[in-house]
N, C-alpha and C positions, 0 to 999 in steps of 0.2 A: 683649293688648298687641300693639301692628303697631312691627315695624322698619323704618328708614328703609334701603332696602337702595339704596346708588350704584351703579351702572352699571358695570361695567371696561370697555375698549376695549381690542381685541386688533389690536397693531398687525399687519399682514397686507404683505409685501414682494408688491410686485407687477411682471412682468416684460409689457413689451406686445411682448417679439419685435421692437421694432426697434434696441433699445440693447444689446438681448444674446439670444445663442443660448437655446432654447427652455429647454436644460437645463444655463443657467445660475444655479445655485440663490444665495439670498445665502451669504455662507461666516460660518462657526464660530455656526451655529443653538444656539439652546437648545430644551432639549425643550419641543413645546406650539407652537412657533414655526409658524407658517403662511406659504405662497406661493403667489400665483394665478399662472396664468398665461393670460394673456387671450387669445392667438393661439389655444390651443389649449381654454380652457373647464374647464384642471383645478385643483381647490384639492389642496395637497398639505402634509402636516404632519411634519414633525421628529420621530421619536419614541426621540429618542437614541440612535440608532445609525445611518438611513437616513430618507431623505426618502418617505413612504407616502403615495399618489394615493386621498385620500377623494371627491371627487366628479367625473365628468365630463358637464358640465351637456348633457343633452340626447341624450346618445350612449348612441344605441337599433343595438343589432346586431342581424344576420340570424341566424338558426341553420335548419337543419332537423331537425326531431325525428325518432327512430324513432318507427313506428307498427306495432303488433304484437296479434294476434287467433290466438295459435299459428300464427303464423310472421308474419315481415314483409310487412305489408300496402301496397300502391302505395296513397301520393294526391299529388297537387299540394299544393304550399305557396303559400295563399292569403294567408298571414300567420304570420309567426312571427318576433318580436324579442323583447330581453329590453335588462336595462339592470339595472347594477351598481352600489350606493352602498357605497364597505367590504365587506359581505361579504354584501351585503342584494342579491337577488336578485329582480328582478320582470319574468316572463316573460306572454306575450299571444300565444297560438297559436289558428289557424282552418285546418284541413285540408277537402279535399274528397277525400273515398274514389274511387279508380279503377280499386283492384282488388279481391281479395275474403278475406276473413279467414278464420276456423274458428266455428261458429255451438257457443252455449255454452260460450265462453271468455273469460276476463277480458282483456280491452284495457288496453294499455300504451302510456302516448306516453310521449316522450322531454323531457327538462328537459334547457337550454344547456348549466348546470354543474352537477358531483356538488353535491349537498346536504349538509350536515355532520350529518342525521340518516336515518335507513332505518327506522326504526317504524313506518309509518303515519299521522304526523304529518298533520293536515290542515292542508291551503297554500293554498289557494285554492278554485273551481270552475267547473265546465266541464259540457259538453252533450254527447249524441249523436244524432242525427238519423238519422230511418229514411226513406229516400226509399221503399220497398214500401209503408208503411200512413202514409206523413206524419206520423209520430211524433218530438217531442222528449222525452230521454230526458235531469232534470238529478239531476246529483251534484255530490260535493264529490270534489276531488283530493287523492290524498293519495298521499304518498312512501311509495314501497315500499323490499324492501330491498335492492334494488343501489344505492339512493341518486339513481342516473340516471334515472328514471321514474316516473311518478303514473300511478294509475290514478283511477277513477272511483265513489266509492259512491253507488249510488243514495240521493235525499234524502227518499224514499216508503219504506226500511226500510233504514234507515242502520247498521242491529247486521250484517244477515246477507247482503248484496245488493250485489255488484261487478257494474258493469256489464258485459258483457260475456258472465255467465257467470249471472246474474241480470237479471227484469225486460227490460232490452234481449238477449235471444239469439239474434238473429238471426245470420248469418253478414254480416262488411261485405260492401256489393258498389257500382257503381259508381252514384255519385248521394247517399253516406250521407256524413255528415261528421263533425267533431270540432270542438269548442272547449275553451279551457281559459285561466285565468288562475290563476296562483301567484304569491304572494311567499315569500320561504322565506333560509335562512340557508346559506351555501355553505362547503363543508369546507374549504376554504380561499381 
């Protein structure tokens, strides 16, 4: 049996920043209630007690990761922004190595915001590049347990093999690089 299911429309107050201040919200909301504001690109929801910013359409921020090989490694940041829905997390990192790591140890780059897990979760994945023998080296990323950082498991022996310290052991040095993409859930 198929129901006939109607539609609701969810009336949406909308400010364009010329008839009122950015962060003039409508007054006496109900929970659920919604407010664009168009100047600035953010939807924002009522959730009974304060006004909470669910989306900012397009706003991609810069960050710089750590990047760590037993001890802090120099590279240039080729690329690294991230972008926030609620509490949803999607970060886009491309380093270029310029200085040199510790060879046979796991690699650790750095994620914008703490993650609301540290187990090993896999979030996404990322590369390493060996400029010595022109090797790419892929794994998956996955949150360690400071929460702030992923590391890399190789996806040629994904039970026993972090890059780093497996498979890619070389020491970084200048010419190697990193990538990585995650999406992941933030501790707050």
């Amino acid at each position: 049996m198929v129901e006939d299911i109607t539609a609701v429309a969810v009336p949406v107050a909308v400010s364009t920043g010329l008839w009122a201040p950015a962060n003039d919200f409508p007054p006496s909301p109900l929970e659920g209630d919604l407010f664009y504001e168009q100047d600035t690109d953010k939807l924002w929801v009522w959730d009974g007690a304060a006004w909470v910013q669910l989306v900012a359409s397009g706003a991609w921020a810069s960050f710089t990761p750590l990047l760590w090989q037993g001890g802090t490694v120099t590279k240039t940041v080729t690329y690294a922004k991230y972008t926030r829905v609620g509490r949803m997390i999607t970060a886009i990192v491309n380093l270029a190595i310029t200085g040199t790591g510790t060879g046979t140890t796991e690699v650790h780059v750095g994620l914008p915001i703490t993650a609301a897990t540290s187990d090993g979760c896999t979030v996404g994945a990322g590369a390493i590049y060996n400029a010595s023998n022109f090797a790419t080296y892929p794994g998956t990323a996955e949150i360690i347990t400071s929460g702030t950082e992923v590391r890399l498991r190789d996806t040629a022996a994904p039970g026993i093999s972090i890059l780093g310290a497996a498979q890619f052991t070389d020491a970084f040095a200048n010419g190697d690089g990193l990538t990585y993409a995650a999406t992941y859930e933030a501790a707050s």
